[in-house]
VOPAGU-2260 file (C-alpha; in pm, 1 decimal, decimal comma):
REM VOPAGU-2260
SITE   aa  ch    i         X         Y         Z
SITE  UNK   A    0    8930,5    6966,2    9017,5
SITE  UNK   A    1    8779,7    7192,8    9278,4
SITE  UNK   A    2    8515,0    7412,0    9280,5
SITE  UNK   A    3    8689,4    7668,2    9243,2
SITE  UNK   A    4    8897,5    7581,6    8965,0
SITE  UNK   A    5    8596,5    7473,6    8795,9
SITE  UNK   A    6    8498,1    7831,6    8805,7
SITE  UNK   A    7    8800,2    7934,8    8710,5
SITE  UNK   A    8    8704,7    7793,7    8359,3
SITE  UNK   A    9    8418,1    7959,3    8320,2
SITE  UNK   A   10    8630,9    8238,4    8191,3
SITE  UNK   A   11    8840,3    8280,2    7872,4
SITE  UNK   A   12    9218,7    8222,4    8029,8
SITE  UNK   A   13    9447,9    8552,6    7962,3
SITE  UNK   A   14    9780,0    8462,5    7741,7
SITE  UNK   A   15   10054,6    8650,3    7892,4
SITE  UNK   A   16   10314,1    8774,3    7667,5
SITE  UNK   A   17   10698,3    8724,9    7728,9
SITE  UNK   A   18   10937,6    9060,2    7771,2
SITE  UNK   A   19   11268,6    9171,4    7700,5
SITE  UNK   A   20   11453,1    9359,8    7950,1
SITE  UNK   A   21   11222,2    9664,5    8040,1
SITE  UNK   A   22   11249,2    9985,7    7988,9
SITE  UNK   A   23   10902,6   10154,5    8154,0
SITE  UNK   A   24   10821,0   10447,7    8310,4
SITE  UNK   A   25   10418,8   10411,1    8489,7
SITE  UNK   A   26   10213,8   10575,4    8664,7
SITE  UNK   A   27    9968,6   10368,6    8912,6
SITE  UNK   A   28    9636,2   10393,5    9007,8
SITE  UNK   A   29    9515,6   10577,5    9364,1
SITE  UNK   A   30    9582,3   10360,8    9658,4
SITE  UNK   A   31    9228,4   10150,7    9763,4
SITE  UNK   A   32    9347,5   10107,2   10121,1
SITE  UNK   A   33    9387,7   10501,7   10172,7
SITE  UNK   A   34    9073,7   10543,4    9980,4
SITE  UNK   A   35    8793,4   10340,5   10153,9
SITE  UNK   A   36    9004,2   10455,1   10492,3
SITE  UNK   A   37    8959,8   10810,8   10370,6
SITE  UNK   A   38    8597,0   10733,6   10247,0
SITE  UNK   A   39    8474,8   10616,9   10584,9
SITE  UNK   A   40    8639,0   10903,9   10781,2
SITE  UNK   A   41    8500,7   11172,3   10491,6
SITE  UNK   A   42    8158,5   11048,5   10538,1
SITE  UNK   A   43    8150,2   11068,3   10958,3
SITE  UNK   A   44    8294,4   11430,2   10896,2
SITE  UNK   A   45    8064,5   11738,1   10869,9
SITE  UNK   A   46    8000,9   11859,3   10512,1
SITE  UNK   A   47    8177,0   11839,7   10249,4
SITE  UNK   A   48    8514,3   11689,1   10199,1
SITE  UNK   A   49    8645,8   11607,9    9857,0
SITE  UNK   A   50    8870,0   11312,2    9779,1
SITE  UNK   A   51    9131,4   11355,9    9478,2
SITE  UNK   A   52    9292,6   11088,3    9270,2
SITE  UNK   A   53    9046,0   10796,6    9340,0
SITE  UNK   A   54    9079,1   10508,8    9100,1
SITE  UNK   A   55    8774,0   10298,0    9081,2
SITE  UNK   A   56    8763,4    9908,1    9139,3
SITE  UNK   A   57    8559,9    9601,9    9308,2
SITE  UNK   A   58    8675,9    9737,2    9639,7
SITE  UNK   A   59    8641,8   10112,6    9649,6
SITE  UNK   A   60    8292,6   10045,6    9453,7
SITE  UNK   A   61    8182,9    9852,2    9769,6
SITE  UNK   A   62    8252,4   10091,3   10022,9
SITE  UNK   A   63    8116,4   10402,4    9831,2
SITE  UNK   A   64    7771,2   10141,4    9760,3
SITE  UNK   A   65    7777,8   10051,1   10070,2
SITE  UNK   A   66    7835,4   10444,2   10247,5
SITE  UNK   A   67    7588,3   10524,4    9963,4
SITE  UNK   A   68    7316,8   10273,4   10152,5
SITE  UNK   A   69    7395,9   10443,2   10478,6
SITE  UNK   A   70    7250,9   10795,0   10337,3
SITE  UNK   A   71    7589,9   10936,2   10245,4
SITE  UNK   A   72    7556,5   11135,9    9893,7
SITE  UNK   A   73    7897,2   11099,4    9716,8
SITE  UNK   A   74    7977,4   11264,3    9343,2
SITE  UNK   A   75    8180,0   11166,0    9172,8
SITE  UNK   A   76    8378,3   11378,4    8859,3
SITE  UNK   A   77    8620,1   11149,5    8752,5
SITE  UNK   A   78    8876,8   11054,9    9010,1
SITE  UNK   A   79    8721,6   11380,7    9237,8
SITE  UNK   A   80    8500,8   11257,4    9482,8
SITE  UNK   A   81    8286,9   11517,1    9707,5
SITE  UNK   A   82    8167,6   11322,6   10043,6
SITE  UNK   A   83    7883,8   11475,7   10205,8
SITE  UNK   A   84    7938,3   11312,9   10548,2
SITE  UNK   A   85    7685,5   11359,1   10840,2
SITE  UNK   A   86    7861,1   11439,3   11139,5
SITE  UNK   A   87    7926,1   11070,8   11266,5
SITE  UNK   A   88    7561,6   10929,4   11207,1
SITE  UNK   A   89    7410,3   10774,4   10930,5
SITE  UNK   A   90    7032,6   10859,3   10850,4
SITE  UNK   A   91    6992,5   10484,8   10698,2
SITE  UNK   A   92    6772,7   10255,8   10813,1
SITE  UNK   A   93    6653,4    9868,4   10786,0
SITE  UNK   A   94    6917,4    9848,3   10451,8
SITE  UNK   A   95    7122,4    9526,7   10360,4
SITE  UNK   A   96    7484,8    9623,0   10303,5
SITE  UNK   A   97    7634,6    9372,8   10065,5
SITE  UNK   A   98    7994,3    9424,2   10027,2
SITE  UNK   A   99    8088,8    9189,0    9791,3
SITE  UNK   A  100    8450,2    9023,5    9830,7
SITE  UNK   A  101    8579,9    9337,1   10004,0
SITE  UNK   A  102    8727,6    9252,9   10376,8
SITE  UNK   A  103    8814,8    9617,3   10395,1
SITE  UNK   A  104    8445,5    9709,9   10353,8
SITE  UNK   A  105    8290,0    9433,0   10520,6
SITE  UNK   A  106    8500,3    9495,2   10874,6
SITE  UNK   A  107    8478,9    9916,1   10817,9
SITE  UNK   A  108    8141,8    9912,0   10753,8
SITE  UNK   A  109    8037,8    9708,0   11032,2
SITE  UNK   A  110    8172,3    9900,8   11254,8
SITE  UNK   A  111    8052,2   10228,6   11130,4
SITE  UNK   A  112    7675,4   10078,6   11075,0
SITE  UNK   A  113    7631,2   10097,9   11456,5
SITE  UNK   A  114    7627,1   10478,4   11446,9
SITE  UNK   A  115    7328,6   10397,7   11159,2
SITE  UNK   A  116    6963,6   10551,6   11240,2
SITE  UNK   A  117    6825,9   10163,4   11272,1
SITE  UNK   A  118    6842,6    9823,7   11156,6
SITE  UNK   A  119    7143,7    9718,1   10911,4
SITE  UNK   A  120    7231,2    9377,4   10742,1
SITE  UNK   A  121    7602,0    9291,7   10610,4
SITE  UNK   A  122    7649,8    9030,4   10399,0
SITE  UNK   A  123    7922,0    8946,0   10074,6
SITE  UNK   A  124    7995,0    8684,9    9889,7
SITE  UNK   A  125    8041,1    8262,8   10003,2
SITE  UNK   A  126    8381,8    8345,4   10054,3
SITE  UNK   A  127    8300,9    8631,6   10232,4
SITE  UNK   A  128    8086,5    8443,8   10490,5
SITE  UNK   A  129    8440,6    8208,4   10588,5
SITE  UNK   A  130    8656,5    8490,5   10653,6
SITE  UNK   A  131    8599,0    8565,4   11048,5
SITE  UNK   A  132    8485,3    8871,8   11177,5
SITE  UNK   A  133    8352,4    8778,2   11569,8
SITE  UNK   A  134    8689,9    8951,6   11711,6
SITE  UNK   A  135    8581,5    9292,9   11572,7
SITE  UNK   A  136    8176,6    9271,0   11702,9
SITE  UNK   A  137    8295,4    9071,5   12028,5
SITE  UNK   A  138    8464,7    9454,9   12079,5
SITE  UNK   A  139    8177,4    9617,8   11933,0
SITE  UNK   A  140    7958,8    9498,9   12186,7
SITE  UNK   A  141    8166,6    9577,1   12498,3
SITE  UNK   A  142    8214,0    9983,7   12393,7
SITE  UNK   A  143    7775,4    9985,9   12398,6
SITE  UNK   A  144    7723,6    9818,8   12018,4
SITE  UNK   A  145    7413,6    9649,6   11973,4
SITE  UNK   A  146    7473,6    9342,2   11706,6
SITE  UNK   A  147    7543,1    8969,7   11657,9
SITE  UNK   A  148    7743,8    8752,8   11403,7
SITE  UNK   A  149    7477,8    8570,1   11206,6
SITE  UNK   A  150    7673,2    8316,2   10982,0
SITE  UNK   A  151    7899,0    8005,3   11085,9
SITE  UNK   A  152    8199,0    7975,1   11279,5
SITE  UNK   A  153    8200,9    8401,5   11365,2
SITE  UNK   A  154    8157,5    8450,4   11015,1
SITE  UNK   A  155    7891,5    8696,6   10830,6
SITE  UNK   A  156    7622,1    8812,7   10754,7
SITE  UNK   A  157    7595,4    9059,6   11091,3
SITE  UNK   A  158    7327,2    9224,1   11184,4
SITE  UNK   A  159    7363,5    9541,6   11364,7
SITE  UNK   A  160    7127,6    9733,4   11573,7
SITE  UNK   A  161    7168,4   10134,4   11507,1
SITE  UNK   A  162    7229,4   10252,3   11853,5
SITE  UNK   A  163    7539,3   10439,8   11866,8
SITE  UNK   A  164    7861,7   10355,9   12050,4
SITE  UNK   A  165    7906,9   10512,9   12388,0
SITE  UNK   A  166    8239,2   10440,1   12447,8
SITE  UNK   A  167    8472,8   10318,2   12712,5
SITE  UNK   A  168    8740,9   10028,1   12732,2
SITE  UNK   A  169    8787,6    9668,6   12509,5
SITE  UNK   A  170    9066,0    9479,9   12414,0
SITE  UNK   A  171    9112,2    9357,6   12075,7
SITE  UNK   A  172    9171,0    9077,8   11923,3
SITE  UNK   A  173    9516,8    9186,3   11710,8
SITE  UNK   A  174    9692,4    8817,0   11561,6
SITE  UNK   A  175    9434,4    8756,0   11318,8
SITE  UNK   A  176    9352,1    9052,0   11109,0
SITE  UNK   A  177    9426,6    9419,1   11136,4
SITE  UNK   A  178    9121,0    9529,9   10980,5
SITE  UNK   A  179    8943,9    9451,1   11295,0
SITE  UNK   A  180    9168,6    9732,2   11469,6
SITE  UNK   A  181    9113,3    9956,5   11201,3
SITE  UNK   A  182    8757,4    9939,2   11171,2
SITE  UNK   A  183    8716,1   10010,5   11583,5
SITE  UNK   A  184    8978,0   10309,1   11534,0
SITE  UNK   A  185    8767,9   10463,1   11235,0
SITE  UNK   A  186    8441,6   10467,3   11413,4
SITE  UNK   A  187    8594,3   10549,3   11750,4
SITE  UNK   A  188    8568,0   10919,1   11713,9
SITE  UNK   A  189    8235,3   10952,1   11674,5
SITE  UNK   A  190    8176,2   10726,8   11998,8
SITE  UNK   A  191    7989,8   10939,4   12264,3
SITE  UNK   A  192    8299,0   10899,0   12496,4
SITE  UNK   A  193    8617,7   10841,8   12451,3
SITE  UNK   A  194    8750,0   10501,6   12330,5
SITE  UNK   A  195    9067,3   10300,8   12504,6
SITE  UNK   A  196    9141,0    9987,9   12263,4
SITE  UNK   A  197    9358,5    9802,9   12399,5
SITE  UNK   A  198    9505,8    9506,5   12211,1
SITE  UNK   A  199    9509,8    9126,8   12317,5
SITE  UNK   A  200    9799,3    8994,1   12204,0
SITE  UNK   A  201   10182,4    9080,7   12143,8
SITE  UNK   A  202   10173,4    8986,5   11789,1
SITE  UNK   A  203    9979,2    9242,9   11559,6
SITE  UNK   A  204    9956,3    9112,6   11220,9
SITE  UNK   A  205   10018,3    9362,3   10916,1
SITE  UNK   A  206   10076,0    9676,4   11180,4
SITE  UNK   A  207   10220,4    9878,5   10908,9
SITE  UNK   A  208    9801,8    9914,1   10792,9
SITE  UNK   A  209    9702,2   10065,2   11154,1
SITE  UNK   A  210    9963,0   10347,7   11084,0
SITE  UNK   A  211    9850,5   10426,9   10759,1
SITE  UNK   A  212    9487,9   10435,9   10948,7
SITE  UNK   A  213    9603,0   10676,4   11212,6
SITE  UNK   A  214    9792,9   10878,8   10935,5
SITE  UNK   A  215    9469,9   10944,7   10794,5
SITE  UNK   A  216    9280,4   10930,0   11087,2
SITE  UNK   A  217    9502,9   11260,7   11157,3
SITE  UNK   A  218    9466,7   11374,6   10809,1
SITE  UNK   A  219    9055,1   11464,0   10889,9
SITE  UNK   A  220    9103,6   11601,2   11206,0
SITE  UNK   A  221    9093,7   11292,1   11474,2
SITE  UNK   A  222    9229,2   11288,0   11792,0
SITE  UNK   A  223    9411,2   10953,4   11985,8
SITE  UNK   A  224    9707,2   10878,4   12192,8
SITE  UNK   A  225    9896,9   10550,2   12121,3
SITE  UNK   A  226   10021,0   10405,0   12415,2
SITE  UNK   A  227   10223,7   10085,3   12476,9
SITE  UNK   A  228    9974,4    9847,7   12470,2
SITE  UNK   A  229    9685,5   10046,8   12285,3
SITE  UNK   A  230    9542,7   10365,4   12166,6
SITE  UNK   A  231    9307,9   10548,9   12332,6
SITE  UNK   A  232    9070,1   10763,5   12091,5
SITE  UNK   A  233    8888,9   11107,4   12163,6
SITE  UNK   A  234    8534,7   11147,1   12080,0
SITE  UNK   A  235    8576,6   11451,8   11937,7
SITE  UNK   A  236    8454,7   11352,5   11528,1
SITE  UNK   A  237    8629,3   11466,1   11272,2
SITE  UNK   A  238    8691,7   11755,4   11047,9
SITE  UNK   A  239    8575,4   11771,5   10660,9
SITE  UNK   A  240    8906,6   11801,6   10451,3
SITE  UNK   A  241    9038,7   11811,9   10096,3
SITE  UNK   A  242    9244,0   11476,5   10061,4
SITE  UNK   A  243    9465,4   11364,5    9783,5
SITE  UNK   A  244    9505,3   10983,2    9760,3
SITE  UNK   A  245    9849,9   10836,9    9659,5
SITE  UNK   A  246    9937,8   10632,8    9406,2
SITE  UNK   A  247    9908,3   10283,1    9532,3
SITE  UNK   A  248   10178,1   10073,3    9664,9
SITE  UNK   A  249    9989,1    9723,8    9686,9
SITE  UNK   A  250    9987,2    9813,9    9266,1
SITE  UNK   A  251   10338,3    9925,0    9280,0
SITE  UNK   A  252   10477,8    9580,3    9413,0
SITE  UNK   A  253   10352,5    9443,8    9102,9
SITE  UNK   A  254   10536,8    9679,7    8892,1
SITE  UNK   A  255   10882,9    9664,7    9105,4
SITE  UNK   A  256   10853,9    9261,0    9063,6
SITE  UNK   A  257   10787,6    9296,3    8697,9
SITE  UNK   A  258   11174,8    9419,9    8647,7
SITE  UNK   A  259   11278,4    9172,7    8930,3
SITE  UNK   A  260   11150,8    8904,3    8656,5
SITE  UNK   A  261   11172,6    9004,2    8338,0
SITE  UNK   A  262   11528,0    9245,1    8399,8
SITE  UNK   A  263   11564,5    9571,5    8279,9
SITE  UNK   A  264   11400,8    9914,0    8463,0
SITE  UNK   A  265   11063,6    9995,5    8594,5
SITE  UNK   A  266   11020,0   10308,2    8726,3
SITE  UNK   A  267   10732,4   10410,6    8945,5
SITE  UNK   A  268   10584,4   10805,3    8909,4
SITE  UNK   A  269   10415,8   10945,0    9222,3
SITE  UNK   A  270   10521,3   10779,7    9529,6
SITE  UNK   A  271   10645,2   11039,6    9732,7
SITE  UNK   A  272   10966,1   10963,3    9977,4
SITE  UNK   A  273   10749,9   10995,9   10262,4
SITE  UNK   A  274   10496,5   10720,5   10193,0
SITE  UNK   A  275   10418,8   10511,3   10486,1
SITE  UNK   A  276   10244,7   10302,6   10276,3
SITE  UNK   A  277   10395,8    9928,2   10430,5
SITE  UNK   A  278   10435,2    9758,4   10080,1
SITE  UNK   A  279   10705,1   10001,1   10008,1
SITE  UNK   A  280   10946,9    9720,8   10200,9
SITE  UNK   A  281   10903,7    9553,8    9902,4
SITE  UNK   A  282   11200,0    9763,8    9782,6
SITE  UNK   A  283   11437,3    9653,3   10060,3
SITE  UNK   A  284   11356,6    9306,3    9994,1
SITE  UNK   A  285   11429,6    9340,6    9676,8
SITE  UNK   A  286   11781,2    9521,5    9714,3
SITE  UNK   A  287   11844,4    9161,5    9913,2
SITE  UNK   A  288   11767,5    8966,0    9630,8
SITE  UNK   A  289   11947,5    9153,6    9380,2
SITE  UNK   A  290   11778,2    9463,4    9207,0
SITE  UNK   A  291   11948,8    9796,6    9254,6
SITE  UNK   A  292   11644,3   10072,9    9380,0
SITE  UNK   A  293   11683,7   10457,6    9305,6
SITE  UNK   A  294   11419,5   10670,3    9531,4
SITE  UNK   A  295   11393,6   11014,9    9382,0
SITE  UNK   A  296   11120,3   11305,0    9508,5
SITE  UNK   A  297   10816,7   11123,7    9376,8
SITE  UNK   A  298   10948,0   10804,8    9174,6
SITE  UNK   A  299   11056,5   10504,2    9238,1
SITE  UNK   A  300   11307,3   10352,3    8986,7
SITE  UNK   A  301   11402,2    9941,9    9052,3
SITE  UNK   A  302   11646,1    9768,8    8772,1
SITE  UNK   A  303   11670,7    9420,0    8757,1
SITE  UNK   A  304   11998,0    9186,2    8934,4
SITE  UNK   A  305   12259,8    9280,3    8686,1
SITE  UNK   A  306   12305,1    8834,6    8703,0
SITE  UNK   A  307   12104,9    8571,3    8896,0
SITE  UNK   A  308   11817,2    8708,5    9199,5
SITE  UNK   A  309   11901,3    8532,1    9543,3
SITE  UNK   A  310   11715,4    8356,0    9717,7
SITE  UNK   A  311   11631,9    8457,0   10049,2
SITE  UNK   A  312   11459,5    8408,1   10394,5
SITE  UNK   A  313   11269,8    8667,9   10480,5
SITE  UNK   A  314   10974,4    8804,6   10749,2
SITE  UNK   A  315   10662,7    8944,5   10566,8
SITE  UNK   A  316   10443,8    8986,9   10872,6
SITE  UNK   A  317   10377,1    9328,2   10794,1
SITE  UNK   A  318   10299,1    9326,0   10482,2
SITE  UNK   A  319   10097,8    8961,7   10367,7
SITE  UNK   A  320    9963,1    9129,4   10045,8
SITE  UNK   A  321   10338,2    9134,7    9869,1
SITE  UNK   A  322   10373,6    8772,9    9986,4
SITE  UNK   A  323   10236,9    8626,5    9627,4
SITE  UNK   A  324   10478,0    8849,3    9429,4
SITE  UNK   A  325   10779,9    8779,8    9616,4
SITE  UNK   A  326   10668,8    8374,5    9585,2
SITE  UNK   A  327   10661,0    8410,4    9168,0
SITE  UNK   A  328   11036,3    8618,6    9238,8
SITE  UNK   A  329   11186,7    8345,4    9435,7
SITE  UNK   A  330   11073,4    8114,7    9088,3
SITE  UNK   A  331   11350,9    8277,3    8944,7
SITE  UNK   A  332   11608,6    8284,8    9169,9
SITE  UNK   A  333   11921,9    8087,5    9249,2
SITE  UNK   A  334   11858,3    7875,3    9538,8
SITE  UNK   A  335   11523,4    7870,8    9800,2
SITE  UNK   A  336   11363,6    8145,9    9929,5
SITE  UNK   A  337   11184,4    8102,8   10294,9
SITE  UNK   A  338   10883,4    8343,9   10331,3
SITE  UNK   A  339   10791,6    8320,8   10744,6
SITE  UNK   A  340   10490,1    8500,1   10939,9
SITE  UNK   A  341   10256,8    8495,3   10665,5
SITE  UNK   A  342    9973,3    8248,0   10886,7
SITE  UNK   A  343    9689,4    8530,1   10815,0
SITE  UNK   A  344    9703,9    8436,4   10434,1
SITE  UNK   A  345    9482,8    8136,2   10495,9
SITE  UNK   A  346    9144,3    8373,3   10593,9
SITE  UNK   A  347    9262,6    8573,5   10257,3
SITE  UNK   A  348    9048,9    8606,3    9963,5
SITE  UNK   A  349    9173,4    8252,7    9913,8
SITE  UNK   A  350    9393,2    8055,4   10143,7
SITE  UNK   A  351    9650,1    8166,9   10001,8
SITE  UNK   A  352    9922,0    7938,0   10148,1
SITE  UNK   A  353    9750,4    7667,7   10001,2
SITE  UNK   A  354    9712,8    7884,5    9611,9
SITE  UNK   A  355   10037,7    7966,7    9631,9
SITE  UNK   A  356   10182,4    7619,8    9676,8
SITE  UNK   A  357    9948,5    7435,4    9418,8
SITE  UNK   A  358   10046,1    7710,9    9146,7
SITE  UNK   A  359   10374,8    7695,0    9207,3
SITE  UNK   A  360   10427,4    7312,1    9197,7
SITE  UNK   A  361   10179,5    7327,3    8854,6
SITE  UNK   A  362   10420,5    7601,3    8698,6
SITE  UNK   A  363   10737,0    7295,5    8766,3
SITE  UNK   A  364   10885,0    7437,8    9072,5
SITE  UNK   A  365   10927,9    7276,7    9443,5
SITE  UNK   A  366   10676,1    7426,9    9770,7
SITE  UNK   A  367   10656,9    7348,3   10070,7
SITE  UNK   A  368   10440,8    7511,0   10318,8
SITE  UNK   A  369   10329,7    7519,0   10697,2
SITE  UNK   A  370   10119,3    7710,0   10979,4
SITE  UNK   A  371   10285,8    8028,9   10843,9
SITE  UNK   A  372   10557,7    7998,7   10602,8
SITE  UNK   A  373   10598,3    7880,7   10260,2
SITE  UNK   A  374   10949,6    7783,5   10094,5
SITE  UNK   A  375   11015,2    7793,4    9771,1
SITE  UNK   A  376   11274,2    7591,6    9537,3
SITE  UNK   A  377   11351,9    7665,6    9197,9
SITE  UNK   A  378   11296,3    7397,2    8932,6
SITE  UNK   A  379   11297,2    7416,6    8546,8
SITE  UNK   A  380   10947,8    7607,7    8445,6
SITE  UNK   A  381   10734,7    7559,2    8209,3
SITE  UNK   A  382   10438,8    7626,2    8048,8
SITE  UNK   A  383   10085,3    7706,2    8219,3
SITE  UNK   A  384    9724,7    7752,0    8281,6
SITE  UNK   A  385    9716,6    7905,2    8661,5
SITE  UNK   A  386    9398,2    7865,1    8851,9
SITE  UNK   A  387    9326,7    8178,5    9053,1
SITE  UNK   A  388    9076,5    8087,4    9320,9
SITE  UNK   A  389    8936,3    8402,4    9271,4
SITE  UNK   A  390    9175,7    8558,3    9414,5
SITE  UNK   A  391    9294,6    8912,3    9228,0
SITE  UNK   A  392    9646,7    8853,7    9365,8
SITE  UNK   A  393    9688,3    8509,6    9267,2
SITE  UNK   A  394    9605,4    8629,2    8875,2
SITE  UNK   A  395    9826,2    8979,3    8894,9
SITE  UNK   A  396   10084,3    8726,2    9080,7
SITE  UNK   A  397   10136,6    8443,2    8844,8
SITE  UNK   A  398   10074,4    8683,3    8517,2
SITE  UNK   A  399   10392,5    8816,6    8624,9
SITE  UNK   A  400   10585,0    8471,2    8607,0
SITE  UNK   A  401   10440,8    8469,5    8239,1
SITE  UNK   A  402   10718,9    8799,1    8103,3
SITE  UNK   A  403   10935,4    8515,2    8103,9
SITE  UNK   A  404   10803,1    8191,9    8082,1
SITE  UNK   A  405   10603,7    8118,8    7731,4
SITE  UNK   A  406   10257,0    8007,0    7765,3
SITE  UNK   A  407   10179,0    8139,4    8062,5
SITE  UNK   A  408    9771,1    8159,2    8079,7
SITE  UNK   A  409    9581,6    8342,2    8392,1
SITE  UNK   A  410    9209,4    8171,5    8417,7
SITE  UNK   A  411    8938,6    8385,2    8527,8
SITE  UNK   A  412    9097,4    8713,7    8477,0
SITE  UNK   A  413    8876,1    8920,9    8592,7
SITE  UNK   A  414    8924,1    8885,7    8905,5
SITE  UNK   A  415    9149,4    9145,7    8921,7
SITE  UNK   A  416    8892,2    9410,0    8922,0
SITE  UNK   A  417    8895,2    9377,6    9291,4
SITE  UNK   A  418    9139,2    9587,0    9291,4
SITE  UNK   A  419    9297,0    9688,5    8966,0
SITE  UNK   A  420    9066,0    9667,2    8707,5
SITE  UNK   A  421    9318,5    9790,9    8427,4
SITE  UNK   A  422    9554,5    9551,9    8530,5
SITE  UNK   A  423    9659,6    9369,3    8232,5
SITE  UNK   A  424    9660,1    9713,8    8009,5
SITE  UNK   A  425    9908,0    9740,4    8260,6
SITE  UNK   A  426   10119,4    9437,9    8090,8
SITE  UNK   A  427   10062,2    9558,3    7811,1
SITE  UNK   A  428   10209,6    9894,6    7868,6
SITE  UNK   A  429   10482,3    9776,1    8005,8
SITE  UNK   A  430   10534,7    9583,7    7667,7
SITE  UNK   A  431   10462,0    9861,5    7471,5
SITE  UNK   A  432   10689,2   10131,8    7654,0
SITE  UNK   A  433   10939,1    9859,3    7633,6
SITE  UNK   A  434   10953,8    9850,5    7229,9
SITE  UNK   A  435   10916,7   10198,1    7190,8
């Protein structure tokens, strides 16, 4: 058993019930990924901007602690928020930032701590201090950041000297994680020049995540030019605005897979057809395994495969995060399912490649896995205690096989307030919406 199993078991497993066809209608909680983005950019605004819909969890709590540390005063009225930025500084000094699990916060807030007043310290948890972060300071450094990487292997803690950014040109390193992108593009207007990023590689991993950053980047007012092989960013700050967050899609996956699984309908409330939130391919993929979508003004309806899912090969570059649910899918589907470009879920939460393969084979079904694919073969299922690794998305993942295999257990369930605190309620509204 490894460590991390053996923590696992430190927590009362969650029995997941079976489901009959479904027959929900849900609403979701506020997307995390446009709230800490909107978060960062609300608090280098002038005063005041207020944030609407915010759902709280592990991950948005870091980022408002940590802005919080950094002298921003956020309050909060519910799922209002009212950001009184400062005008792209922060007045902290000589604070430790700890930002938990949260990659989001930990490669955001690094970036933005070196418009800080003086010293500041980032640091998370052990698994935190694996997951590199040297490609985003390495760029730091050459547009007039003053910081080093103080862990192992370019992992943190940092520490970062408050002395402003002054701008000018860096590449970037772009095949490992797109939050190091985002994190230079959310500070970048506040630089005392402008900012040309340009990026290192052909291969940008999860891209669909830098346009939802620019999308809200352009939301508060920034200006930036994308050009073939970068973007160039004005220093021109930003603009204090009244934001409403979607509902998120990362949740919604989770939802849409539920009917993939257990059959029936699932249907989504405020998504609007414009989204550009990336795990909305979800849907396509899908369509190509067998579900039948309906896309209305601000729902999202998907009904199961009126007989056996497909299985399928398919590229999920763009958007690793929907990688888990798709791999608990393809359990149920005729034939193997090849899931390709997925190498970045190794610096995950968890290495996920790994997870994903030992849960699979413990649930009765075949995996085989490489640099950055995993396949998946159906076998005869059975009954369950999944490990989790800590990992929300392993525990919302595998819950899911559990509408339809009995005795499905999810250890260390908590987890999922990384993200989603309320996510078995969720489960169990879907059961109870079902029987009504």
């Amino acid at each position: 058993m490894t460590d991390l199993e053996a923590s696992d078991r430190s927590h009362a497993p969650y029995a997941v019930s079976t489901l009959p066809p479904l027959q929900a209608v849900v609403r979701l909680p506020g997307s995390r990924s446009i709230t800490n983005r909107a978060l960062v950019c609300a608090a280098l605004a002038p005063p005041s901007s207020v944030l609407r819909g915010i759902t709280e969890s592990d991950d948005v709590n870091a980022m408002a602690e940590g802005l919080s540390s950094l002298g921003i005063r956020i309050g909060k009225k519910g799922a209002r928020w009212e950001v009184e930025g400062q005008s792209g500084t922060f007045s902290a000094s000589d604070v430790t930032l700890d930002v938990g699990a949260s990659g989001t916060t930990a490669r955001f807030l690094t970036a933005a701590s070196c418009l800080a007043a003086g010293n500041i310290f980032l640091t998370g948890t052990s698994r935190m201090k694996e997951r590199p972060i040297s490609g985003l300071t390495k760029a730091l450094k050459s547009i007039g950041a003053e910081l080093r990487v103080t862990g192992e292997n370019g992992c943190p803690p940092v520490q970062i000297i408050g002395s402003g950014l002054s701008g000018g040109r860096t590449s970037v390193e772009t095949h490992l994680s797109s939050q190091f992108l985002s994190g230079l593009l959310l500070s970048a207007p506040c630089a005392n020049s402008d900012v040309e990023l340009i990026f290192s590689s052909k291969t940008t991993v999860s891209k669909p995540f830098l346009e939802l950053t620019y999308q809200v980047m352009e939301d508060f007012g920034a200006e930036f030019s994308i050009t073939q092989n970068g973007v160039t960013v004005h220093a021109r700050g930003y603009k204090p605005t009244d934001y409403t967050v979607e509902p998120d899609a990362q949740s919604a996956v989770y939802a849409f897979c539920a009917a993939a699984i257990a059959g029936g309908t699932v249907k989504v409330l405020g998504i609007p057809q414009n989204s550009t939130q990336t795990d909305l391919r979800i849907l396509e993929i899908l369509e190509r395994m067998g579900c039948s979508v309906q896309r209305e003004n601000s729902s999202v309806l998907v009904q199961g495969a009126t007989g056996k899912l497909k299985g399928i090969e398919v590229d999920m570059k763009g958007i690793p995060d929907a990688v888990l649910a798709l791999a608990v899918v393809a359990l149920f589907a005729e034939g193997p399912t090849m899931i390709k470009n997925i190498a970045n879920l190794k610096i995950k939460e968890s290495n996920r490649l790994q997870a994903l393969k030992n849960e699979i084979c413990r649930l009765g079904a075949k995996a085989e896995i490489g640099d950055d694919f995993i396949q998946i073969e159906p076998k005869p299922l059975h009954s369950a205690e999944v490990q989790t690794y800590e990992d929300h998305r392993m525990a919302m993942s595998f819950a899911l096989a559990g509408l339809k295999i009995p005795g499905i257990k999810i250890c260390n369930p908590s987890c999922v307030n990384k993200t989603w605190p309320e996510y078995f309620s969720f489960l169990e509204k879907l059961e109870t919406e079902t029987q009504s």
